[in-house]
N, C-alpha and C positions, 0 to 999 in steps of 0.2 A: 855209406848212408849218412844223410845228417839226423841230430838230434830227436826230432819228430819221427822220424824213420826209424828210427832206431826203438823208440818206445813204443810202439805202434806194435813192432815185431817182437817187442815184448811180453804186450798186454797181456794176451792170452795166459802167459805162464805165470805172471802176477797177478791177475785174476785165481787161477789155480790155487795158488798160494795160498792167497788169503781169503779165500774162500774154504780151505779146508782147516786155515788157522783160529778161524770166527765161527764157521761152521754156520754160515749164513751168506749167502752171495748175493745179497744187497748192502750190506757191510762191508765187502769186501769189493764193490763196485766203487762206493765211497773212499773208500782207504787207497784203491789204485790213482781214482780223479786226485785226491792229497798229493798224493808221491809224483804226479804230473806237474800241479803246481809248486810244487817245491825245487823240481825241477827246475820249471822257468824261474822261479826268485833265484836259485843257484846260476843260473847262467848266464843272468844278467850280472854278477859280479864278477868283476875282472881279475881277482883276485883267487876265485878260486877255477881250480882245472878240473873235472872228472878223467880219470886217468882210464877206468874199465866200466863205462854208463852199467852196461847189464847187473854189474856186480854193485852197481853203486844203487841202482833202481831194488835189487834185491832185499839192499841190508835196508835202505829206508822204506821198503813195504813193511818186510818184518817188525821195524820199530814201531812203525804204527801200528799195525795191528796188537803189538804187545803192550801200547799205550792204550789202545781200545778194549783187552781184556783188563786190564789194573782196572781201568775204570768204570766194568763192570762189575769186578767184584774185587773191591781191597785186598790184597794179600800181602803181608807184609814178605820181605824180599828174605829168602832163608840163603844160610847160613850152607855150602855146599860140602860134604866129609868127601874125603879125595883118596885118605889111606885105603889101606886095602890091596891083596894082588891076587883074588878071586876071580872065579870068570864073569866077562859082562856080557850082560845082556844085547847088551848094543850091537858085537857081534854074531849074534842070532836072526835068525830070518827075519824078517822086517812084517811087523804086525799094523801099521797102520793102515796099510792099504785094505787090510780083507778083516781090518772093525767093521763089525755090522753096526746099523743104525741104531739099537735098542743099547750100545754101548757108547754112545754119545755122550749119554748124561756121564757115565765116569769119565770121562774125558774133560767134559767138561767143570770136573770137581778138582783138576790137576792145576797146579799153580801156575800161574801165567810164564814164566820163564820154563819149568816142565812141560807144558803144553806146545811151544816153541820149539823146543828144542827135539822132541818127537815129533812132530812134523816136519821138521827143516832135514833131518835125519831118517826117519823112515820112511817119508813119502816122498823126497825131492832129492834124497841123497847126499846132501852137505856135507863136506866133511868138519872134522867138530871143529879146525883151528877157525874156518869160517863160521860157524854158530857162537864159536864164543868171541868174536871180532861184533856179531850184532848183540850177545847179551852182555857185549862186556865184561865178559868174565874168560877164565883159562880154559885153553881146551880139554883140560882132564873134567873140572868141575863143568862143561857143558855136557862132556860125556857121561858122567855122573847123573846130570840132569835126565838127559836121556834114559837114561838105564832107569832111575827109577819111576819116571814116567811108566815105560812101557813095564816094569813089573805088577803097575797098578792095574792097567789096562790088561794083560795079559790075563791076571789071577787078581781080581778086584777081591777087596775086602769082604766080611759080610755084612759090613754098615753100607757098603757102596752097590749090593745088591739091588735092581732096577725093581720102583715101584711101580705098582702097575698103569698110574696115573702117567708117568711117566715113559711106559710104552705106547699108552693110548695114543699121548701127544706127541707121542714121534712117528706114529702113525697116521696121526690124521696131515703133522706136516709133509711128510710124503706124500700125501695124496695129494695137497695142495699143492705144491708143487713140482706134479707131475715126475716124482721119483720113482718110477715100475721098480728097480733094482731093490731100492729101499724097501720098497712097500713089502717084496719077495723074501728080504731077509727077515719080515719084521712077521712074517705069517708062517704058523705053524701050517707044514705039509698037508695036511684034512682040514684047515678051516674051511668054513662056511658061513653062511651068510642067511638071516631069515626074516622076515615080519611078523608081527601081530597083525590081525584083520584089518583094524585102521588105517593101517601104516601102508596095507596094500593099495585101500583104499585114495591113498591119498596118492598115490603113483609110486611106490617104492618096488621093488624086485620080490617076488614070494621068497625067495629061495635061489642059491648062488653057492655051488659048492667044487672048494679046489683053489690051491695059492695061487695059482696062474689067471683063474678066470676071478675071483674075489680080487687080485690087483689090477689087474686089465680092468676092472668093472670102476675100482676108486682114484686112479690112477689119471691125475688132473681133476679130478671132484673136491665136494666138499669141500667149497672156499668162501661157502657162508655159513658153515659149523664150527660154534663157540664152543669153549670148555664147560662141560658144568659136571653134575653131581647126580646120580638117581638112589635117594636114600644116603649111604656110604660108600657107593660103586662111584668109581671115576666114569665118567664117558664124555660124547660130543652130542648137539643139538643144533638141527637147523633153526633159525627164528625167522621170525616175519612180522615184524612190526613190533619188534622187542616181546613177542613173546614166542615161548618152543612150541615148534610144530612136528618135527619129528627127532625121537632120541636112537644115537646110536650108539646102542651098547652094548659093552665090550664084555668077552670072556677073557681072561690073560692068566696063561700058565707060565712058569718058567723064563719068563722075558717075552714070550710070544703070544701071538695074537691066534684064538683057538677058534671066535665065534663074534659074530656080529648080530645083534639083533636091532632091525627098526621097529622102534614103538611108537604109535601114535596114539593110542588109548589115555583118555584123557585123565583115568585116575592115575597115571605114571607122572603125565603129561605136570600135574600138579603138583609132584615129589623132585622137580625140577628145580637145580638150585646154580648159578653162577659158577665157579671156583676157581678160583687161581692158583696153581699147581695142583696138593691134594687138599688146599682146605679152601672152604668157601669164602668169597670175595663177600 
Protein backbone atom coordinates (compact mmCIF):
# COMPACT_ATOMS: atom_id res chain seq x y z
CA UNK A 1 0.00 0.00 0.00
CA UNK A 2 1.23 3.58 -0.45
CA UNK A 3 1.34 6.21 2.00
CA UNK A 4 -2.35 7.41 1.61
CA UNK A 5 -3.26 3.83 2.02
CA UNK A 6 -1.57 3.18 4.58
CA UNK A 7 -3.21 6.05 6.84
CA UNK A 8 -6.41 5.66 5.72
CA UNK A 9 -6.15 1.98 7.24
CA UNK A 10 -4.93 3.65 10.08
CA UNK A 11 -7.37 6.15 10.95
CA UNK A 12 -9.73 4.27 12.68
CA UNK A 13 -7.32 3.14 15.38
CA UNK A 14 -5.96 6.91 15.77
CA UNK A 15 -9.12 8.03 16.01
CA UNK A 16 -9.43 5.43 18.97
CA UNK A 17 -6.67 6.82 20.40
CA UNK A 18 -7.12 10.01 20.74
CA UNK A 19 -10.22 10.01 21.30
CA UNK A 20 -9.96 8.16 24.47
CA UNK A 21 -6.73 10.29 25.28
CA UNK A 22 -8.76 13.75 25.07
CA UNK A 23 -11.91 12.08 25.91
CA UNK A 24 -13.63 14.09 23.27
CA UNK A 25 -13.75 12.82 19.61
CA UNK A 26 -13.95 16.15 17.96
CA UNK A 27 -10.50 16.74 19.43
CA UNK A 28 -9.29 13.87 18.43
CA UNK A 29 -10.76 14.34 14.79
CA UNK A 30 -8.58 17.48 14.79
CA UNK A 31 -5.38 15.89 16.21
CA UNK A 32 -5.62 12.81 13.50
CA UNK A 33 -6.18 15.71 10.40
CA UNK A 34 -2.45 17.24 12.34
CA UNK A 35 -0.81 13.96 12.16
CA UNK A 36 -1.99 13.82 8.34
CA UNK A 37 -0.42 16.83 7.53
CA UNK A 38 2.48 16.38 9.16
CA UNK A 39 2.68 13.67 7.31
CA UNK A 40 2.78 15.09 4.06
CA UNK A 41 5.40 18.10 5.30
CA UNK A 42 7.51 14.76 6.29
CA UNK A 43 7.30 13.33 3.00
CA UNK A 44 7.97 15.86 1.00
CA UNK A 45 11.58 15.98 2.58
CA UNK A 46 13.97 13.94 1.01
CA UNK A 47 15.99 13.70 3.78
CA UNK A 48 14.00 12.01 5.83
CA UNK A 49 12.58 8.15 5.52
CA UNK A 50 9.71 6.62 7.85
CA UNK A 51 10.91 3.32 8.43
CA UNK A 52 7.46 1.77 10.37
CA UNK A 53 4.42 4.64 9.06
CA UNK A 54 2.00 2.82 11.55
CA UNK A 55 4.50 3.26 14.48
CA UNK A 56 5.52 6.55 13.24
CA UNK A 57 1.71 7.86 12.75
CA UNK A 58 1.26 6.40 16.42
CA UNK A 59 3.94 8.23 18.35
CA UNK A 60 3.03 11.68 16.50
CA UNK A 61 -0.75 11.26 17.37
CA UNK A 62 0.11 10.73 20.84
CA UNK A 63 2.43 13.90 20.96
CA UNK A 64 -0.18 15.74 19.91
CA UNK A 65 -2.63 14.88 21.89
CA UNK A 66 -0.10 15.34 24.89
CA UNK A 67 0.53 18.80 23.45
CA UNK A 68 -3.13 19.42 23.54
CA UNK A 69 -3.74 18.31 27.29
CA UNK A 70 -0.38 20.70 28.55
CA UNK A 71 -2.40 23.17 26.87
CA UNK A 72 -5.28 22.54 28.57
CA UNK A 73 -4.34 22.64 31.80
CA UNK A 74 -0.50 23.64 32.83
CA UNK A 75 1.21 20.92 34.59
CA UNK A 76 4.37 21.28 35.31
CA UNK A 77 6.44 18.01 34.04
CA UNK A 78 7.19 15.84 37.47
CA UNK A 79 10.01 14.45 38.44
CA UNK A 80 9.29 10.32 38.01
CA UNK A 81 10.80 8.00 41.54
CA UNK A 82 11.79 4.56 39.79
CA UNK A 83 13.24 2.83 43.17
CA UNK A 84 11.41 0.42 44.64
CA UNK A 85 10.89 -3.57 43.83
CA UNK A 86 7.18 -3.72 45.03
CA UNK A 87 4.54 -5.14 43.03
CA UNK A 88 3.03 -2.80 40.16
CA UNK A 89 0.12 -2.21 39.36
CA UNK A 90 0.70 -2.10 35.72
CA UNK A 91 0.78 -5.88 35.91
CA UNK A 92 -2.77 -6.14 37.05
CA UNK A 93 -5.78 -6.41 35.19
CA UNK A 94 -6.12 -3.36 32.97
CA UNK A 95 -8.69 -0.86 34.30
CA UNK A 96 -9.17 1.52 31.80
CA UNK A 97 -11.43 -0.05 29.55
CA UNK A 98 -14.41 -0.73 32.12
CA UNK A 99 -13.87 3.24 33.84
CA UNK A 100 -17.23 4.16 34.02
CA UNK A 101 -18.11 7.66 32.69
CA UNK A 102 -18.74 9.34 36.20
CA UNK A 103 -14.85 8.54 36.65
CA UNK A 104 -13.74 10.72 33.81
CA UNK A 105 -13.40 13.65 35.86
CA UNK A 106 -10.47 11.70 37.91
CA UNK A 107 -8.92 10.93 34.90
CA UNK A 108 -9.15 13.71 33.88
CA UNK A 109 -7.36 15.49 37.17
CA UNK A 110 -4.18 12.89 36.14
CA UNK A 111 -1.23 14.66 34.66
CA UNK A 112 -0.93 14.86 31.06
CA UNK A 113 2.20 12.48 30.73
CA UNK A 114 0.04 9.93 33.48
CA UNK A 115 -2.89 10.23 31.58
CA UNK A 116 -0.87 8.96 28.44
CA UNK A 117 0.70 6.73 29.63
CA UNK A 118 -2.53 4.75 31.02
CA UNK A 119 -4.11 4.94 28.09
CA UNK A 120 -1.36 3.84 25.64
CA UNK A 121 -1.07 0.89 28.37
CA UNK A 122 -4.25 -0.20 29.44
CA UNK A 123 -6.41 0.43 26.58
CA UNK A 124 -4.07 -0.13 23.55
CA UNK A 125 -1.57 -2.23 25.02
CA UNK A 126 2.00 -0.54 24.47
CA UNK A 127 4.49 -1.91 25.69
CA UNK A 128 6.21 0.86 28.07
CA UNK A 129 9.78 0.79 26.06
CA UNK A 130 7.32 2.25 23.23
CA UNK A 131 5.54 4.84 25.72
CA UNK A 132 8.54 6.00 26.83
CA UNK A 133 10.06 6.42 23.30
CA UNK A 134 6.80 9.02 22.89
CA UNK A 135 7.11 10.69 26.40
CA UNK A 136 10.54 10.67 26.13
CA UNK A 137 11.42 9.27 29.12
CA UNK A 138 12.67 5.47 30.25
CA UNK A 139 10.67 2.72 30.30
CA UNK A 140 10.80 2.01 34.01
CA UNK A 141 9.68 5.82 34.63
CA UNK A 142 6.79 5.34 31.86
CA UNK A 143 5.78 2.40 33.90
CA UNK A 144 5.97 4.35 36.95
CA UNK A 145 3.76 6.71 35.23
CA UNK A 146 1.31 4.16 34.68
CA UNK A 147 1.18 2.55 37.71
CA UNK A 148 0.40 5.66 39.46
CA UNK A 149 -2.14 6.81 37.13
CA UNK A 150 -4.20 3.73 37.43
CA UNK A 151 -3.67 3.74 41.37
CA UNK A 152 -5.57 7.24 41.27
CA UNK A 153 -8.10 5.89 39.15
CA UNK A 154 -8.53 2.55 40.64
CA UNK A 155 -8.94 3.99 44.48
CA UNK A 156 -9.22 7.96 43.89
CA UNK A 157 -8.69 10.08 46.74
CA UNK A 158 -11.28 11.56 48.87
CA UNK A 159 -10.60 15.14 47.42
CA UNK A 160 -11.05 13.53 44.00
CA UNK A 161 -14.54 12.17 45.11
CA UNK A 162 -17.13 13.08 41.90
CA UNK A 163 -19.25 16.16 42.67
CA UNK A 164 -22.44 15.89 41.69
CA UNK A 165 -22.29 18.68 39.30
CA UNK A 166 -19.88 16.92 37.81
CA UNK A 167 -22.00 13.62 37.26
CA UNK A 168 -24.77 15.71 36.06
CA UNK A 169 -22.54 16.97 33.17
CA UNK A 170 -21.27 13.79 32.18
CA UNK A 171 -24.59 12.92 32.04
CA UNK A 172 -26.19 15.13 30.04
CA UNK A 173 -22.78 14.74 27.65
CA UNK A 174 -23.94 11.39 27.05
CA UNK A 175 -26.97 11.99 26.10
CA UNK A 176 -25.80 14.43 23.81
CA UNK A 177 -23.94 12.42 22.36
CA UNK A 178 -25.78 9.54 21.80
CA UNK A 179 -23.66 7.41 24.44
CA UNK A 180 -26.54 4.56 25.64
CA UNK A 181 -23.54 2.62 27.33
CA UNK A 182 -22.45 5.86 29.21
CA UNK A 183 -25.65 6.94 29.97
CA UNK A 184 -26.32 3.02 31.66
CA UNK A 185 -23.17 3.35 33.66
CA UNK A 186 -24.02 6.76 34.88
CA UNK A 187 -27.82 5.65 36.14
CA UNK A 188 -28.44 4.01 39.25
CA UNK A 189 -30.53 0.58 38.66
CA UNK A 190 -34.16 2.29 39.99
CA UNK A 191 -33.86 5.56 38.46
CA UNK A 192 -36.52 7.36 37.32
CA UNK A 193 -37.72 10.07 35.67
CA UNK A 194 -40.85 12.70 36.54
CA UNK A 195 -42.47 16.17 35.94
CA UNK A 196 -44.19 18.78 37.64
CA UNK A 197 -47.58 19.74 36.00
CA UNK A 198 -46.04 22.34 33.93
CA UNK A 199 -43.48 20.47 32.57
CA UNK A 200 -46.07 17.85 31.36
CA UNK A 201 -47.70 20.53 30.06
CA UNK A 202 -45.37 21.69 28.11
CA UNK A 203 -44.72 18.17 26.33
CA UNK A 204 -42.26 16.42 28.66
CA UNK A 205 -42.81 12.53 29.81
CA UNK A 206 -45.10 12.21 33.19
CA UNK A 207 -43.06 9.59 34.33
CA UNK A 208 -40.18 7.11 33.10
CA UNK A 209 -38.87 4.53 35.33
CA UNK A 210 -35.84 1.95 34.91
CA UNK A 211 -31.99 2.60 33.70
CA UNK A 212 -32.81 0.89 30.41
CA UNK A 213 -35.80 2.87 29.49
CA UNK A 214 -34.59 6.47 31.31
CA UNK A 215 -31.47 6.03 28.80
CA UNK A 216 -33.19 4.87 25.78
CA UNK A 217 -35.50 7.80 26.59
CA UNK A 218 -32.06 10.61 26.79
CA UNK A 219 -30.03 8.75 24.72
CA UNK A 220 -29.10 11.45 21.63
CA UNK A 221 -31.37 14.20 23.58
CA UNK A 222 -30.79 17.26 25.14
CA UNK A 223 -28.47 19.04 22.75
CA UNK A 224 -30.13 22.37 23.71
CA UNK A 225 -29.76 21.90 27.51
CA UNK A 226 -27.33 24.38 29.11
CA UNK A 227 -25.64 23.89 32.58
CA UNK A 228 -27.20 25.96 35.25
CA UNK A 229 -28.10 26.15 38.87
CA UNK A 230 -31.63 25.63 40.83
CA UNK A 231 -30.99 27.37 44.04
CA UNK A 232 -27.58 25.26 45.07
CA UNK A 233 -28.59 22.01 43.17
CA UNK A 234 -26.54 21.56 39.91
CA UNK A 235 -28.66 20.69 36.96
CA UNK A 236 -29.54 21.20 33.03
CA UNK A 237 -32.19 23.53 31.32
CA UNK A 238 -33.67 23.64 28.00
CA UNK A 239 -33.81 27.62 26.75
CA UNK A 240 -35.52 29.21 24.17
CA UNK A 241 -34.80 32.55 23.33
CA UNK A 242 -32.12 32.90 26.12
CA UNK A 243 -34.52 32.04 28.58
CA UNK A 244 -35.16 28.44 30.70
CA UNK A 245 -38.08 26.67 29.71
CA UNK A 246 -37.77 23.46 31.27
CA UNK A 247 -35.28 22.43 34.20
CA UNK A 248 -33.85 19.21 34.63
CA UNK A 249 -33.13 18.06 37.85
CA UNK A 250 -31.06 16.03 39.09
CA UNK A 251 -31.05 13.53 42.22
CA UNK A 252 -27.22 12.29 42.53
CA UNK A 253 -26.14 9.58 45.01
CA UNK A 254 -23.03 8.09 45.24
CA UNK A 255 -21.60 9.18 41.74
CA UNK A 256 -24.99 8.18 40.15
CA UNK A 257 -27.86 9.45 38.77
CA UNK A 258 -31.04 8.19 41.18
CA UNK A 259 -33.90 10.77 39.68
CA UNK A 260 -34.71 13.26 37.19
CA UNK A 261 -37.21 15.73 37.40
CA UNK A 262 -38.62 18.14 34.78
CA UNK A 263 -39.72 21.37 36.13
CA UNK A 264 -41.42 23.97 34.42
CA UNK A 265 -43.20 25.78 37.10
CA UNK A 266 -42.21 29.18 36.87
CA UNK A 267 -41.32 30.00 40.44
CA UNK A 268 -38.28 27.40 39.89
CA UNK A 269 -38.21 28.58 36.54
CA UNK A 270 -36.90 31.99 38.33
CA UNK A 271 -34.33 30.30 40.75
CA UNK A 272 -32.65 29.61 37.36
CA UNK A 273 -29.07 30.66 37.37
CA UNK A 274 -26.10 29.97 34.40
CA UNK A 275 -23.08 28.04 36.02
CA UNK A 276 -20.10 26.98 34.79
CA UNK A 277 -18.94 23.91 36.49
CA UNK A 278 -20.38 24.11 40.29
CA UNK A 279 -20.30 27.85 40.58
CA UNK A 280 -22.22 30.27 38.73
CA UNK A 281 -21.11 32.01 35.58
Amino acid sequence: MDTTQVFEAERPRLLGLAARVLADHTEAEDIVQQAWLRLERTRSREDVEIENLPAWLTTVTTRLCLDRLRARVPVPVEEVETSGTGPDPADDVALADTVGVALQAVIDRLTPRERVAFVLHDSFGFEFATIASVLDTTPAAARKLASRARAKVAQPAAEDALADWEVVDAFMAAARGGDLERLLRLLAPDAVVGADEAAVLAGTPATIEGRDEVAAFFDGSARAALPVLVGDRPASAWFLRGEARVVFDFTVRDGQVHAITFRADPAVLARVVRREGGAPR
